[in-house]
C-alpha positions in Angstrom: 0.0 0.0 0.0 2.7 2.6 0.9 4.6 1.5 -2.6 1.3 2.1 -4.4 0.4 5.5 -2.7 4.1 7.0 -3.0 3.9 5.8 -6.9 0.4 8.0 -7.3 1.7 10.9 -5.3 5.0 11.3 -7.5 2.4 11.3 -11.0 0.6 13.6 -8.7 2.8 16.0 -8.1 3.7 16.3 -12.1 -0.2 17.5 -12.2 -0.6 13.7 -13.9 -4.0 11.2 -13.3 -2.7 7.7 -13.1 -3.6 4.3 -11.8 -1.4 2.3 -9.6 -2.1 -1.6 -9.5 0.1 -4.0 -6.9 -0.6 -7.3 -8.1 0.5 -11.1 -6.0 2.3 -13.6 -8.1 -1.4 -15.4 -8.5 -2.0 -12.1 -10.3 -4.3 -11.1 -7.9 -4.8 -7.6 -7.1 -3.8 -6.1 -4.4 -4.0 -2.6 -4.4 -5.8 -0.5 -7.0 -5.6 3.3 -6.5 -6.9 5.5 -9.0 -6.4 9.4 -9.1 -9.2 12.1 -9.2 -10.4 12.3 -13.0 -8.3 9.1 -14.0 -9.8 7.6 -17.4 -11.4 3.9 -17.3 -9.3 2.6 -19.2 -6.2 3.2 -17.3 -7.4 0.9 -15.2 -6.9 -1.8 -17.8 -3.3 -0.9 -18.8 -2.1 -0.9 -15.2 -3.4 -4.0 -14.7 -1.8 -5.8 -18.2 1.3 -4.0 -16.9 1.8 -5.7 -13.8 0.1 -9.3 -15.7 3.5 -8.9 -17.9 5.7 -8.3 -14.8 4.5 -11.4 -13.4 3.9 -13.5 -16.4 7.3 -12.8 -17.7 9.6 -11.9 -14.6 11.0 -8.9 -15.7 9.4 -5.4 -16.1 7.2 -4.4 -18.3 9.1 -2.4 -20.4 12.0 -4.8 -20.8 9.4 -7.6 -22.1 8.7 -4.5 -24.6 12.1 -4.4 -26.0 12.4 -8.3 -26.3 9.7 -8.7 -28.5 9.8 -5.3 -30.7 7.0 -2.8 -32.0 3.6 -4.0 -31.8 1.3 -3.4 -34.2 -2.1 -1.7 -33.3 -4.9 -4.5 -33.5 -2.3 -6.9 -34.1 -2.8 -10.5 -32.9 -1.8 -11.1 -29.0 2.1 -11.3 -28.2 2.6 -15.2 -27.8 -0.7 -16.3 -27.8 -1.6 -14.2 -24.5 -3.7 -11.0 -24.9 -2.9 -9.8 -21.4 0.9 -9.1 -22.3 1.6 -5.1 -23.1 4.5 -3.7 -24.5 4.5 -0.5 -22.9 6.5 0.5 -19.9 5.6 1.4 -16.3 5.2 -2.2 -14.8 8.2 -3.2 -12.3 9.0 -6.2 -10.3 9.0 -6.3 -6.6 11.7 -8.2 -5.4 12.7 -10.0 -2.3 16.2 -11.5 -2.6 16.3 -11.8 -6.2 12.5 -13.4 -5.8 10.0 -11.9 -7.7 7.2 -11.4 -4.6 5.0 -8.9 -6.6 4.5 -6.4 -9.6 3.6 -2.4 -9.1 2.5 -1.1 -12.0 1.3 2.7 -13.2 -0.9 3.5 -15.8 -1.3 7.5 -17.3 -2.0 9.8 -19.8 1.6 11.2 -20.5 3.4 7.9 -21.1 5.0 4.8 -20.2 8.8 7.0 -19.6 6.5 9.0 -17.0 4.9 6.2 -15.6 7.5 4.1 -15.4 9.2 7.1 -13.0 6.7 7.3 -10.7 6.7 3.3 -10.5 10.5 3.5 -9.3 8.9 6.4 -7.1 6.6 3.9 -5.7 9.7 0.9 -5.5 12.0 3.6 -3.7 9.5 4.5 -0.9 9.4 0.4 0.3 13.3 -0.6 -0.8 14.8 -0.5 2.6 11.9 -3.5 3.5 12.8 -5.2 -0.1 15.9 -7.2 1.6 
């Protein structure tokens, strides 16, 4: 929870409407925090950005580089329409362990949301040992 609010304060603070999603390796959610005036479909891309995390154990925008440009409307990447390309999803690691995924989802980019992700990563990394 503390990962997920520090991660919506720093978009915040840059004026920006994001969703955070903290998702278990079951991919179950965890935490879902959504800023005044967010748009619903945010909500979606945060939650296939931390899906990706898990389902590929590394970040979201990493899995984005190893498979390329995407075409828009193009078939799902490996077979799995949950898997995105774009970055702003980041593993939460415990001794190298993959434990969770924090993800951010807004409307100025994966660079910016994948800053306010680390934002989120930073506030909990003393704990992450």
């Amino acid at each position: 929870l503390e990962a997920a609010q520090a991660a919506l304060s720093s978009c915040q603070a840059s004026n920006v409407a994001a969703v955070v999603e903290v998702m278990d390796t079951a991919f179950n959610p965890k935490v879902i925090l959504a800023a005044d005036g967010t748009r619903a479909n945010l909500v979606e891309f945060a939650r296939r950005k931390a899906y990706t995390v898990i389902k590929t154990s590394m970040s979201s925008a990493e899995f984005g580089a190893s498979v390329g440009p995407q075409p828009r409307g193009g078939p799902p990447i490996n077979g799995d329409a949950n898997l995105i390309t774009f970055g702003g999803g980041l593993p939460i690691k415990v001794n190298d362990e993959i434990v969770a995924a924090l993800s951010v989802s807004g409307p100025t980019g994966p660079a910016a949301d994948e800053t306010c992700a680390k934002a989120g990563l930073d506030k909990i990394r003393d704990r992450l040992k």
